[in-house]
Biotite code that builds the C-alpha atoms (Angstrom):
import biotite.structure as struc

atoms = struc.array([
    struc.Atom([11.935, 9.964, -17.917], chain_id="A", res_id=1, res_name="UNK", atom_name="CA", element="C"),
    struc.Atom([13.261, 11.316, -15.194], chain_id="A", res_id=2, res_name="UNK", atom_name="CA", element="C"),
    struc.Atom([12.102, 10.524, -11.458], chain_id="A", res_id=3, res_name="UNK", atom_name="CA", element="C"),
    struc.Atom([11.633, 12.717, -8.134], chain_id="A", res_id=4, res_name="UNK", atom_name="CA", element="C"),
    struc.Atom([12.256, 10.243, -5.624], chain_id="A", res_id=5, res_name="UNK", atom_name="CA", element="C"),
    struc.Atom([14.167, 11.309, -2.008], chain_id="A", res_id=6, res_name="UNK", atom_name="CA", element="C"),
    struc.Atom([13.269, 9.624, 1.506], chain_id="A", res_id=7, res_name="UNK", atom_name="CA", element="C"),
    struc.Atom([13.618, 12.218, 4.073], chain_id="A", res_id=8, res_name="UNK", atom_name="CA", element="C"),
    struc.Atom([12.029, 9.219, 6.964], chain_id="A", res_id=9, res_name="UNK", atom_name="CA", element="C"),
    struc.Atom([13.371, 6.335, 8.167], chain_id="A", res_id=10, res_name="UNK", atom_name="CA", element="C"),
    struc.Atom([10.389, 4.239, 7.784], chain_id="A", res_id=11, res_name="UNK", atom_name="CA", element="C"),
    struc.Atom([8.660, 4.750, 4.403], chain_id="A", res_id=12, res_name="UNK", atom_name="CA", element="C"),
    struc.Atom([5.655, 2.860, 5.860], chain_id="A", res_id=13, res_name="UNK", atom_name="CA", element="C"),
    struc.Atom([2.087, 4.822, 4.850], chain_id="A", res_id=14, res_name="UNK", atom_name="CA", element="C"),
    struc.Atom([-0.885, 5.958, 7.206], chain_id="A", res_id=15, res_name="UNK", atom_name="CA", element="C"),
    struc.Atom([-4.509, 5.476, 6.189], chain_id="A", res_id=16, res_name="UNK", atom_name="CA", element="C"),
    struc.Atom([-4.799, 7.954, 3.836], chain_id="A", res_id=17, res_name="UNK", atom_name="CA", element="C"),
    struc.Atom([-1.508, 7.396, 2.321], chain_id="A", res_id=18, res_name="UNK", atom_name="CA", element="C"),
    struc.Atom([-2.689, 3.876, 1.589], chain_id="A", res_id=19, res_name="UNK", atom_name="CA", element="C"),
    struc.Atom([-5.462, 4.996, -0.135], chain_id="A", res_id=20, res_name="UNK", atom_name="CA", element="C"),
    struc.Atom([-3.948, 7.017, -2.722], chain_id="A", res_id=21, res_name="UNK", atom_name="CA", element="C"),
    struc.Atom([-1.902, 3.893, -2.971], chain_id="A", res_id=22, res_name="UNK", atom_name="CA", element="C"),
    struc.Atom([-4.641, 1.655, -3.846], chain_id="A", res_id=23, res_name="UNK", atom_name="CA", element="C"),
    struc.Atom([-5.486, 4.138, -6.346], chain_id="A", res_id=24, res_name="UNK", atom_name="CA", element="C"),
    struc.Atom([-2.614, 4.006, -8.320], chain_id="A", res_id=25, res_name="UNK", atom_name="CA", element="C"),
    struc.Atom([-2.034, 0.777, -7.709], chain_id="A", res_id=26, res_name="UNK", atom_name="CA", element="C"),
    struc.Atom([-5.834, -0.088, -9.483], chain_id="A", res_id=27, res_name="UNK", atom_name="CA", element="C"),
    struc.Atom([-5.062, 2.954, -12.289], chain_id="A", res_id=28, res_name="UNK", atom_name="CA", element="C"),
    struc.Atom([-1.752, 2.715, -12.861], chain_id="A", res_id=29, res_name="UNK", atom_name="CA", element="C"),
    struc.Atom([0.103, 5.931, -12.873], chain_id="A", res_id=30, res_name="UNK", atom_name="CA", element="C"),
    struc.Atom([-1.745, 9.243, -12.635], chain_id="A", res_id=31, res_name="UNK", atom_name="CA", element="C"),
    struc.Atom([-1.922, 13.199, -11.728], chain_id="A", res_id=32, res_name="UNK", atom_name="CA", element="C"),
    struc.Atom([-3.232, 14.380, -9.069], chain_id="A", res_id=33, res_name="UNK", atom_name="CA", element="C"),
    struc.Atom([-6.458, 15.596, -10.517], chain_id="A", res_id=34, res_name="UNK", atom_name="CA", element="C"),
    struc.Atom([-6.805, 11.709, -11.314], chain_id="A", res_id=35, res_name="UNK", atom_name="CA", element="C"),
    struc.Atom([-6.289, 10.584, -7.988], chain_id="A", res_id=36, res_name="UNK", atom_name="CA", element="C"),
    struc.Atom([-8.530, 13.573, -6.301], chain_id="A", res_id=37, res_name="UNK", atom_name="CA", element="C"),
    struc.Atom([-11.412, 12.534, -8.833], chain_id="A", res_id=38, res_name="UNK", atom_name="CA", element="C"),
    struc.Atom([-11.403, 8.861, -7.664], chain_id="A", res_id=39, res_name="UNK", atom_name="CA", element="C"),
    struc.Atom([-10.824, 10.031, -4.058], chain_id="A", res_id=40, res_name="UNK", atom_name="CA", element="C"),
    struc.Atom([-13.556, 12.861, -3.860], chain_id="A", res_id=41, res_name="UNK", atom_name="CA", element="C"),
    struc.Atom([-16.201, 10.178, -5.117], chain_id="A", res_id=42, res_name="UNK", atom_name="CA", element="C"),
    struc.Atom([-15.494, 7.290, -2.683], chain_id="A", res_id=43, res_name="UNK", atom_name="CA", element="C"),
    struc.Atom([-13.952, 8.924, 0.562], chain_id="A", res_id=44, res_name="UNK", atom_name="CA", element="C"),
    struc.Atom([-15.184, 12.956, -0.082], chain_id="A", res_id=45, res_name="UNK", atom_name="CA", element="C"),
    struc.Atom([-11.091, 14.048, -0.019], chain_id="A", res_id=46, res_name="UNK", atom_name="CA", element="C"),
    struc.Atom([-10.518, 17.456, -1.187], chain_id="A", res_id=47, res_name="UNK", atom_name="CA", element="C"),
    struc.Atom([-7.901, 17.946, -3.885], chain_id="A", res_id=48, res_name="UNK", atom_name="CA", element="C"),
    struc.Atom([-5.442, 20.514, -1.883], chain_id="A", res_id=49, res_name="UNK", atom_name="CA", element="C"),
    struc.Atom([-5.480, 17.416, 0.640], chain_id="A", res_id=50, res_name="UNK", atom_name="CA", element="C"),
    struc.Atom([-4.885, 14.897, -2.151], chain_id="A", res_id=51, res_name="UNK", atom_name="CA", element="C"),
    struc.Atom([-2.317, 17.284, -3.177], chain_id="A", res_id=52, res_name="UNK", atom_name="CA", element="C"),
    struc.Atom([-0.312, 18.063, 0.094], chain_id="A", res_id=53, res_name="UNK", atom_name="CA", element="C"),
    struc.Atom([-0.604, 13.870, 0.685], chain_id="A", res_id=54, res_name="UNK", atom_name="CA", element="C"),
    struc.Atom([1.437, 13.479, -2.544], chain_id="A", res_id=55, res_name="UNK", atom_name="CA", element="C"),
    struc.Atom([3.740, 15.724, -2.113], chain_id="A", res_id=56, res_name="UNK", atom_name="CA", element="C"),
    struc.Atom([4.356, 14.221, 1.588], chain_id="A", res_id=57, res_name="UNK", atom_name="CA", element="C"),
    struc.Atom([4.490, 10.543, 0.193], chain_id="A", res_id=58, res_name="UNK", atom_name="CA", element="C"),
    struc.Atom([7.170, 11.689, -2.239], chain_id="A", res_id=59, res_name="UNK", atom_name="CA", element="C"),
    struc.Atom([9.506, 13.109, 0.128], chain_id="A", res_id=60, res_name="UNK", atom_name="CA", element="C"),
    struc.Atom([8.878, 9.818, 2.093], chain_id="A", res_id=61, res_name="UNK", atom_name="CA", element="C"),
    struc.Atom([9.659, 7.797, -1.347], chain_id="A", res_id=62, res_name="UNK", atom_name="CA", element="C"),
    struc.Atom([6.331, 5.894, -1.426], chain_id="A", res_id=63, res_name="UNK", atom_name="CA", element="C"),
    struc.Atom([5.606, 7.851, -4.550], chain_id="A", res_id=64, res_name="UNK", atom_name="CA", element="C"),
    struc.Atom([8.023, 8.556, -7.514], chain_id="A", res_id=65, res_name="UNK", atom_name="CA", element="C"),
    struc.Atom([7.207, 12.068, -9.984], chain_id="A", res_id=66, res_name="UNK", atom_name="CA", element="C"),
    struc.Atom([7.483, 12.539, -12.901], chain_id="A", res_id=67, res_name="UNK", atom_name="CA", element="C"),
    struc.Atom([8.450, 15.952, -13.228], chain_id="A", res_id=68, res_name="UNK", atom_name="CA", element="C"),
    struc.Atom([9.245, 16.310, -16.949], chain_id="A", res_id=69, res_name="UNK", atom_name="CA", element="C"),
    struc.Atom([5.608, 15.901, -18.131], chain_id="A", res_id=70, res_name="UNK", atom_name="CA", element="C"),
    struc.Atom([2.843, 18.464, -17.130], chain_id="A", res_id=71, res_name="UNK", atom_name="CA", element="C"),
    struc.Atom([0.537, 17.857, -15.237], chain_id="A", res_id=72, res_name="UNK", atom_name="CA", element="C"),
    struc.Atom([2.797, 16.146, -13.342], chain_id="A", res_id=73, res_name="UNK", atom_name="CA", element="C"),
    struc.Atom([2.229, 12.111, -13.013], chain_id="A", res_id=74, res_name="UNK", atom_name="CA", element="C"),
    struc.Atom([3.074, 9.603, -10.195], chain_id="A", res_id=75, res_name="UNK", atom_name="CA", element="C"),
    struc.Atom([3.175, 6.226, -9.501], chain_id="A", res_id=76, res_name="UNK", atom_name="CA", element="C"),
    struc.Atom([4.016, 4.228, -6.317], chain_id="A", res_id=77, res_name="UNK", atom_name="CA", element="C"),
    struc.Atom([7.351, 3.500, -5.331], chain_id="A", res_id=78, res_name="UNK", atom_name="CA", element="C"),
    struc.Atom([7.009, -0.039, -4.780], chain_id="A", res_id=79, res_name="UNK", atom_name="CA", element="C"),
    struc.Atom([4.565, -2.870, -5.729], chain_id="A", res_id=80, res_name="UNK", atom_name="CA", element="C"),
    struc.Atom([1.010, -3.140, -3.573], chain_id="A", res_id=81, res_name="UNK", atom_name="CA", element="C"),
    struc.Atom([2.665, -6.801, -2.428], chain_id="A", res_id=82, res_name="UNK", atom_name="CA", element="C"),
    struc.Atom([5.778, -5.289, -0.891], chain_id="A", res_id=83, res_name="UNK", atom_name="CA", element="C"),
    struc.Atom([4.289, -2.269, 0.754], chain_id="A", res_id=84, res_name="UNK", atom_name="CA", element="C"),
    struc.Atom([1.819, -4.938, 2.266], chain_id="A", res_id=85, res_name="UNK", atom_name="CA", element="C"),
    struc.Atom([4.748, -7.266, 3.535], chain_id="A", res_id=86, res_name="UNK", atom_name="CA", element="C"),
    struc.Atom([6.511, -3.855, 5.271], chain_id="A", res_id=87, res_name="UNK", atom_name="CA", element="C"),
    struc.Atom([3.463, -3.209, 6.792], chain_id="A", res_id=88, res_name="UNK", atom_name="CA", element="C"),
    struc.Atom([2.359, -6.868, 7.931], chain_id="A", res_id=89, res_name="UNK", atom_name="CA", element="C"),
    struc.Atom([5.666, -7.210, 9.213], chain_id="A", res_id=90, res_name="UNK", atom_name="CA", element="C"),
    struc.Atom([5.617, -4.448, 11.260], chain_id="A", res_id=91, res_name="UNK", atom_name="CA", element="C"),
    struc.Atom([2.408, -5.409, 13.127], chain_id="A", res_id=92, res_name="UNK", atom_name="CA", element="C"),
    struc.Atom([3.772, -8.755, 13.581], chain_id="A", res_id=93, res_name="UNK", atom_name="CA", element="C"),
    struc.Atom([6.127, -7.527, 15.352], chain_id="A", res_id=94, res_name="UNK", atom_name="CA", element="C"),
    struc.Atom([4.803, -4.439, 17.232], chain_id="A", res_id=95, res_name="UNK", atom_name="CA", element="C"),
    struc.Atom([1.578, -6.360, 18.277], chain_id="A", res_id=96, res_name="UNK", atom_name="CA", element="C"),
    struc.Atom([2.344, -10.429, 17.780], chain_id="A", res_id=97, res_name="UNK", atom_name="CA", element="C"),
    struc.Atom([5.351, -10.519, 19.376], chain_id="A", res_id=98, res_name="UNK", atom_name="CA", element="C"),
    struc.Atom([6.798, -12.024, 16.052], chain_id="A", res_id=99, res_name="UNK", atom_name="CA", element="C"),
    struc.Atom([4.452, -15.221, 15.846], chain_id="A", res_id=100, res_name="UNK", atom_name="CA", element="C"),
    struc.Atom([2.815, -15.160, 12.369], chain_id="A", res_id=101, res_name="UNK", atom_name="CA", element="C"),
    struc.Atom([0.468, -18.367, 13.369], chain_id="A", res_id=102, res_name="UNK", atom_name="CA", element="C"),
    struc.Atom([-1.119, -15.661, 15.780], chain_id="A", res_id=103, res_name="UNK", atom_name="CA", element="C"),
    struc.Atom([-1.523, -12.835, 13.461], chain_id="A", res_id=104, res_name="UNK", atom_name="CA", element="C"),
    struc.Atom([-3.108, -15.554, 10.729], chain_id="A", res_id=105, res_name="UNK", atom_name="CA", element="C"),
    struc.Atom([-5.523, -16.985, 13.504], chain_id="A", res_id=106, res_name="UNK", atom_name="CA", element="C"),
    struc.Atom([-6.564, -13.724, 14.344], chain_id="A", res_id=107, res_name="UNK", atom_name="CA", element="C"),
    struc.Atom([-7.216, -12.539, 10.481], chain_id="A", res_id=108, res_name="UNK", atom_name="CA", element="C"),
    struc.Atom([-8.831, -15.456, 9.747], chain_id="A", res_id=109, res_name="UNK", atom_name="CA", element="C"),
    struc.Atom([-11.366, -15.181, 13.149], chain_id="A", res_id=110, res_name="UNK", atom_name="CA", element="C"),
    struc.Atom([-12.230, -11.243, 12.278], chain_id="A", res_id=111, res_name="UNK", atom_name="CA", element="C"),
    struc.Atom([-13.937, -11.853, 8.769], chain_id="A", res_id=112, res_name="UNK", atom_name="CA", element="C"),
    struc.Atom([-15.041, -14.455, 6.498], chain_id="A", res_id=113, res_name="UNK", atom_name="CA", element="C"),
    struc.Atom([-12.884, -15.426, 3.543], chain_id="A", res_id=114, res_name="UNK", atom_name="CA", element="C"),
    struc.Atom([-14.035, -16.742, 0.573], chain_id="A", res_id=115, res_name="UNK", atom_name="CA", element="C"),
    struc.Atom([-13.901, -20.613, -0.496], chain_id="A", res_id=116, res_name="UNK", atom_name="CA", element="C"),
    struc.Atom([-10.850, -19.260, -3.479], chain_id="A", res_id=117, res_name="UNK", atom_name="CA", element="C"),
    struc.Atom([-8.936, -17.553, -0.055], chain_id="A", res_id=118, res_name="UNK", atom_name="CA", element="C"),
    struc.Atom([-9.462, -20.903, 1.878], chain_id="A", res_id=119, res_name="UNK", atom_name="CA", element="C"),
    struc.Atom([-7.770, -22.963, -1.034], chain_id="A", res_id=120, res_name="UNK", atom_name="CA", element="C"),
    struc.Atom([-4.811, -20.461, -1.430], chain_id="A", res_id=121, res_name="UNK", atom_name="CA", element="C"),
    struc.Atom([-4.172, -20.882, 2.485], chain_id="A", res_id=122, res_name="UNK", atom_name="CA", element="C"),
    struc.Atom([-4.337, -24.660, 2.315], chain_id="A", res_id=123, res_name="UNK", atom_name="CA", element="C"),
    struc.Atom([-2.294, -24.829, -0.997], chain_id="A", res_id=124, res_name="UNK", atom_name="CA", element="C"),
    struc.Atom([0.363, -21.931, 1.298], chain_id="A", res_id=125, res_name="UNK", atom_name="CA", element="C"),
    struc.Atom([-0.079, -24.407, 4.849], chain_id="A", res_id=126, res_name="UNK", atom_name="CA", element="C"),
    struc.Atom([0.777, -27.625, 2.086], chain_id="A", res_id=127, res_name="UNK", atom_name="CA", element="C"),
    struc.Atom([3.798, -26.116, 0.639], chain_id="A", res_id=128, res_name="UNK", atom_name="CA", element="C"),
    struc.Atom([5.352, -25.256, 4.557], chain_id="A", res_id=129, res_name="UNK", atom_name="CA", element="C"),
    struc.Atom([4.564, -28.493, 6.122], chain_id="A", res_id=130, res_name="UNK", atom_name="CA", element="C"),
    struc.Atom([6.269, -29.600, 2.491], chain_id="A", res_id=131, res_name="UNK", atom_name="CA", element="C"),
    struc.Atom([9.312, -28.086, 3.083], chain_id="A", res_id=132, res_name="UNK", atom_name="CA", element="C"),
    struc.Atom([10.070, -28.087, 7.150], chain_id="A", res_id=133, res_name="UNK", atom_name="CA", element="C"),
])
């Protein structure tokens, strides 16, 4: 099954919007646009030419691969939800945390509450690197 899939910018790394067409077929799985502009159009009001002219954008930037030998045509994200989120927590640590990632965690973890099951996963993560410096 053949895959449209070109990068015409240097830094693949998605806006807002972008992110949530992501998260949609990220939850879904892959999909058409119609798909996407369905789930879109109930939560966020997004009209389908925009869902449309997104796509098409995020392809050219290789966030999304096509496949363009099926009709309607179906897409899927380029990359896995966890690696798109490391490009784009690495970038703000380094554009606005001058690198430190104890900042950027102390600074997550003062905006909003996390659940008891998030609190155990950070101690079980702060365990494993006092572990193994």
């Amino acid at each position: 099954m053949p895959r449209q899939r070109t990068r015409t910018t240097s830094s693949g790394k998605p806006t807002d919007s972008e992110c949530m067409i992501l998260s949609v077929l990220w939850a879904q799985g892959p999909a058409t646009v119609r798909e996407v502009f369905e789930e879109l159009n109930e939560s966020h009001g997004m009209g389908y030419t925009t869902v449309l002219k997104f796509m098409q954008i995020m392809t050219e930037k290789g966030l999304l691969e096509r496949d363009t030998t099926v009709r309607p045509q179906v897409y899927q994200p380029a990359e896995t939800r966890q690696t798109t989120q490391r490009t784009l927590v690495s970038d703000l640590l380094d554009r606005a945390f001058a690198g430190s990632p104890g900042t950027l965690a102390l600074q997550a973890l003062a905006m909003r509450k996390s659940t008891p099951k998030e609190l155990a996963e950070i101690r079980t993560l702060l365990d494993k690197l006092e572990a193994s410096s």
